[in-house]
C-alpha positions in Angstrom: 14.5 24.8 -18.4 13.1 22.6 -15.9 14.9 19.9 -14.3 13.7 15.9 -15.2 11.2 14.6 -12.6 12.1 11.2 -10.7 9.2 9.4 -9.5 10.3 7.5 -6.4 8.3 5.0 -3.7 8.6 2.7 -1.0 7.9 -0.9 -1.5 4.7 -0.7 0.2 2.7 0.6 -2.7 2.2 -2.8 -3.9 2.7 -2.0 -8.0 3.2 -4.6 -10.4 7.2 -4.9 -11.4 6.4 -4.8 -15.0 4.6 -0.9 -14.3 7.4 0.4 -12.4 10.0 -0.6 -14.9 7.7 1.2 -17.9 7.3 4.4 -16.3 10.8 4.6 -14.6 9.4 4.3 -10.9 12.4 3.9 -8.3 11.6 1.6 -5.2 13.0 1.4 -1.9 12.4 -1.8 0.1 11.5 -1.7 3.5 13.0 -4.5 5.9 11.7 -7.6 7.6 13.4 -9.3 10.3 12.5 -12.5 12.2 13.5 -13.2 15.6 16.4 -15.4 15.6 17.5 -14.7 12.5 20.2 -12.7 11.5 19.4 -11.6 7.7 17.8 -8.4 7.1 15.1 -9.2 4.4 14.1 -6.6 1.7 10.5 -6.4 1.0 10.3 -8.2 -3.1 13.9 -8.4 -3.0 15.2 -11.7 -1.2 11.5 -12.0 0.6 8.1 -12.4 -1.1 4.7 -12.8 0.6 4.6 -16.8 -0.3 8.5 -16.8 1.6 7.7 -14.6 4.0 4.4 -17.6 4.9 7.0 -20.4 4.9 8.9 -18.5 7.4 6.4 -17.9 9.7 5.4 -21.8 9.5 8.8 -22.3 10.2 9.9 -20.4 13.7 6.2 -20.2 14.6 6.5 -16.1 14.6 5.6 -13.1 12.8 7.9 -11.0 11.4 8.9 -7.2 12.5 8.9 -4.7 9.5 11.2 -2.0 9.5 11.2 1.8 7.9 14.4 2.6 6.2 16.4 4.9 7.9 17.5 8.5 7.1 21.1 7.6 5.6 19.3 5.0 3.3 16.6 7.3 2.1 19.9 10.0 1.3 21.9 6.9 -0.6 18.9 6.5 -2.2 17.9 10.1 -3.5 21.5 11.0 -4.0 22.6 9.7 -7.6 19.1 10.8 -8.8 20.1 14.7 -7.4 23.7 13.9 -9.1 22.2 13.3 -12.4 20.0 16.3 -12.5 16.8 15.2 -11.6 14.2 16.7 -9.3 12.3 14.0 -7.0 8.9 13.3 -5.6 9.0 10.7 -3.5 6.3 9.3 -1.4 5.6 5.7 0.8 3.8 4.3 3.5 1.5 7.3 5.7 2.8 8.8 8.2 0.3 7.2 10.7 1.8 3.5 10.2 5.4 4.2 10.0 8.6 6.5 10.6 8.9 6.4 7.2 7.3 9.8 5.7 9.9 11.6 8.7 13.0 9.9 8.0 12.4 10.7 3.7 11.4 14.5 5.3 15.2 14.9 7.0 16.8 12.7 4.4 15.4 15.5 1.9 16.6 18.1 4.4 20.3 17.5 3.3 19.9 18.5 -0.5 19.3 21.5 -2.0 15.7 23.1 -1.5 13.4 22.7 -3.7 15.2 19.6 -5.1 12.7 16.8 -3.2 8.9 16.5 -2.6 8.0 14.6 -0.1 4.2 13.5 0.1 2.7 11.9 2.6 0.2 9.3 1.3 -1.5 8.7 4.3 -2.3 5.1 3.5 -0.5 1.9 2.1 -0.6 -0.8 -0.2 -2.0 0.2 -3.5 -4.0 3.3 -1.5 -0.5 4.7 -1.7 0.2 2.9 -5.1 -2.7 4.8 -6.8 -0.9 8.1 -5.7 2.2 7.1 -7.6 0.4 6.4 -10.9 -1.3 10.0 -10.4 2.1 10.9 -10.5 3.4 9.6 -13.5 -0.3 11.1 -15.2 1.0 14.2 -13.6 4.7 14.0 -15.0 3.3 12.9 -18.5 1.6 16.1 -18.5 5.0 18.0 -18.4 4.1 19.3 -14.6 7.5 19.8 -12.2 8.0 18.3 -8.7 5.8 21.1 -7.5 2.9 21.2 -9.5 2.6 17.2 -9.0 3.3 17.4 -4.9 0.5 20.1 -4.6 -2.2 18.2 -6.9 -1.1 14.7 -5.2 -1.8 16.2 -1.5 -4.9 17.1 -2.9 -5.8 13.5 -3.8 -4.6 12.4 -0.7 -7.8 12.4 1.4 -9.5 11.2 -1.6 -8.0 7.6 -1.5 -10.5 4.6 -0.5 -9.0 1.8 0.7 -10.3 -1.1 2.5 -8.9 -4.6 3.1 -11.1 -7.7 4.3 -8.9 -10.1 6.3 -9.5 -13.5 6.5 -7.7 -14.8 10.0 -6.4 -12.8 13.2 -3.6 -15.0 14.1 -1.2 -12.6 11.8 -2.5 -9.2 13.8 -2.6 -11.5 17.3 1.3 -12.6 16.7 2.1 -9.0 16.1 0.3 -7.5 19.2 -2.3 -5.9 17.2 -5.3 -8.0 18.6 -5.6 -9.3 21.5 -6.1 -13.3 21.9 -9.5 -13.0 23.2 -10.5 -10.7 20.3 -9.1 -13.7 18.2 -10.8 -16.3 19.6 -14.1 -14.7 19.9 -13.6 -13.6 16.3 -13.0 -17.7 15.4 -15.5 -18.8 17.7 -18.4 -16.3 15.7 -16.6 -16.9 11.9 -15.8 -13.0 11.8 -14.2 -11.5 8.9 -12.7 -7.9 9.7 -12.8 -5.1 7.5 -10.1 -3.2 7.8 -10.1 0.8 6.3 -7.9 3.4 6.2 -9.5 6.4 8.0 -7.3 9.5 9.0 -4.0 8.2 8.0 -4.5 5.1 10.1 -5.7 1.4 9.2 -9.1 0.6 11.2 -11.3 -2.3 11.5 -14.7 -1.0 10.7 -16.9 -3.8 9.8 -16.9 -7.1 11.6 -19.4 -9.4 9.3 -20.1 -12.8 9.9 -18.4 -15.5 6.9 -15.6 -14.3 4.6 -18.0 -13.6 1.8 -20.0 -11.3 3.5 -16.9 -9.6 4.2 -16.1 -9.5 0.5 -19.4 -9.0 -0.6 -19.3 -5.7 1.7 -16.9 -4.2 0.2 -18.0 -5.1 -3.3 -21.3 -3.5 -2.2 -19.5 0.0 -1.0 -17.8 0.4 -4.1 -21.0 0.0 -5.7 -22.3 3.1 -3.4 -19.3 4.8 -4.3 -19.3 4.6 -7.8 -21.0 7.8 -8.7 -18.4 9.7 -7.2 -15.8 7.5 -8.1 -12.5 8.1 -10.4 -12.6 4.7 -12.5 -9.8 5.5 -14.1 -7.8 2.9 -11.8 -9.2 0.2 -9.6 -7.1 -1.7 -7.6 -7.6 -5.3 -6.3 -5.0 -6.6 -4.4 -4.5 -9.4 -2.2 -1.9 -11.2 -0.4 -2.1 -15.0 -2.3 -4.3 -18.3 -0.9 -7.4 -16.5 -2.6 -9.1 -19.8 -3.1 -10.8 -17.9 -6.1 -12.0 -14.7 -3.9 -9.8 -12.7 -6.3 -11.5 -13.8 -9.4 -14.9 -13.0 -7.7 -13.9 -9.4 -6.8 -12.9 -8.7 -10.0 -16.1 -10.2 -11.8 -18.1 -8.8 -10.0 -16.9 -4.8 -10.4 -16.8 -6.2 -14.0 -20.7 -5.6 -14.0 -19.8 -2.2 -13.3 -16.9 -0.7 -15.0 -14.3 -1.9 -17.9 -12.5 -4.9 -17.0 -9.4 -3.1 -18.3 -9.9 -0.3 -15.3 -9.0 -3.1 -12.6 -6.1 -3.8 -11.8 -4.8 -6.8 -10.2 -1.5 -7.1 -8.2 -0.4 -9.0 -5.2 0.5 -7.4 -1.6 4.2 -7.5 -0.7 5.4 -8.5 2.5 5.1 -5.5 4.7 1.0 -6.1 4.4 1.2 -9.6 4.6 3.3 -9.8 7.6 0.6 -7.6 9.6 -2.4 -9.4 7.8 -1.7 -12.8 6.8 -2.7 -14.7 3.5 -5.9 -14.3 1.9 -6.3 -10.7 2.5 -8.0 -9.1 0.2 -8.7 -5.1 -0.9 -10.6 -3.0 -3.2 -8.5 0.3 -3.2 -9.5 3.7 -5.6 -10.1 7.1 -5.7 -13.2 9.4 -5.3 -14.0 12.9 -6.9 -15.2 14.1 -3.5 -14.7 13.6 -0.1 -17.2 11.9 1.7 -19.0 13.5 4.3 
């Protein structure tokens, strides 16, 4: 008889509390740390995204966000091994974080066979859309196996996209530089940001914030012949100003209302991308070419 299946994640895949605690979904917070401070803050566990804003108003910095490390990833898997269970356990891609390697070696100390390991390839709710394949997948009576191998095939199949509204957030991590910023203020430029290969990209620099929304309203609307509508996810890091609502009306027009799903970013995205960030996230039957 086959062993129960664990679903575990990282806090990065953005789902709403209320879904992880209905189908049994185990979460592991990543870290955030600000400089000068001593506590060690655990992503939706003493730090939210509104918090986490506060904070930065405060010491006038962005915070650093932290992987957890190989002997947390084996506390975590261990009393889930102990009772019987077999895991599959995925977070943030590989490309954005030591994440994916240190749950690889952490998995390395348990019996084989015992731990999956997937590597999303993404974040947010691109890697929270994986995770509710996996409960589909475990509903369906499938092992750790069976899920891993159909999940790794989904994985190249994930859309996501993320328009952000100000650069200061990227800027204060080293991720833009200051004349990108201020030529990106000085023209009212609203990045697109995409996950393509693993890593997250800006693609698309329109000009005004709802051109930027609007574009990615209008790709989904190219996408949605090839598109798996069984989830949609809109998610967004708070001070919408309404954009939120919009998004969702909008794809309203276009598929059930009960298909899209809202839920709000935690802090690892928001510490990188500020407030009012904003994404469209689901998967397609087919791989673009």
């Amino acid at each position: 008889m086959a062993n129960k299946v664990a679903i575990l994640a990282d806090s990065t895949c953005d789902l709403d509390k209320e879904y992880l605690k209905e189908n049994n979904i185990k979460i592991l917070p990543l870290h955030v740390s600000f400089k000068g401070d001593e506590n060690d803050y655990l992503d939706g566990v003493n730090l939210n995204a509104e918090s986490l804003y506060k904070k930065v108003e405060e010491v006038g910095d962005t915070p650093k966000t932290g992987a957890a490390n190989i002997n947390q990833l084996i506390e975590f898997f261990k009393p889930f091994i102990d009772e019987g269970y077999d895991i599959i356990y995925t977070g943030i891609g590989s490309g954005l974080s030591s994440s994916y390697q240190n749950a690889v070696l952490a998995s390395q100390e348990f019996p084989e066979g015992r731990i999956e390991v997937v590597d999303s390839q993404n974040l947010s709710t691109g890697t929270g859309l994986l995770v509710c394949k996996m409960v589909d997948f475990r509903n369906e009576g499938m092992g750790i196996h069976e899920i891993a191998r159909k999940i790794r095939e989904l994985v190249p199949l994930v859309s996501a996209k993320f328009c952000i509204d100000r650069l200061d957030y990227l800027h204060k991590g080293g991720r833009c530089s200051g004349m990108t910023k201020l030529f990106a203020h000085a023209l009212n430029l609203h990045p697109i940001a995409k996950v393509i290969d693993g890593k997250l990209t800006v693609y698309k620099t329109p000009r005004g914030y709802r051109k930027a929304v609007n574009a990615q309203i209008q790709e989904f609307v190219d996408d949605l012949p090839n598109m798996d509508t069984t989830r949609v996810f809109v998610t967004d890091s708070g001070h919408m100003d309404g954009e939120d609502e919009y998004i969702i009306e909008e794809l309203s027009k276009y598929i059930d209302r009960n298909k899209i799903i809202h839920t709000i970013a935690g802090c690892v995205i928001s510490a990188h991308c500020g407030p009012k960030t904003i994404g469209i996230l689901y998967i397609l039957k087919e791989k673009k070419i």
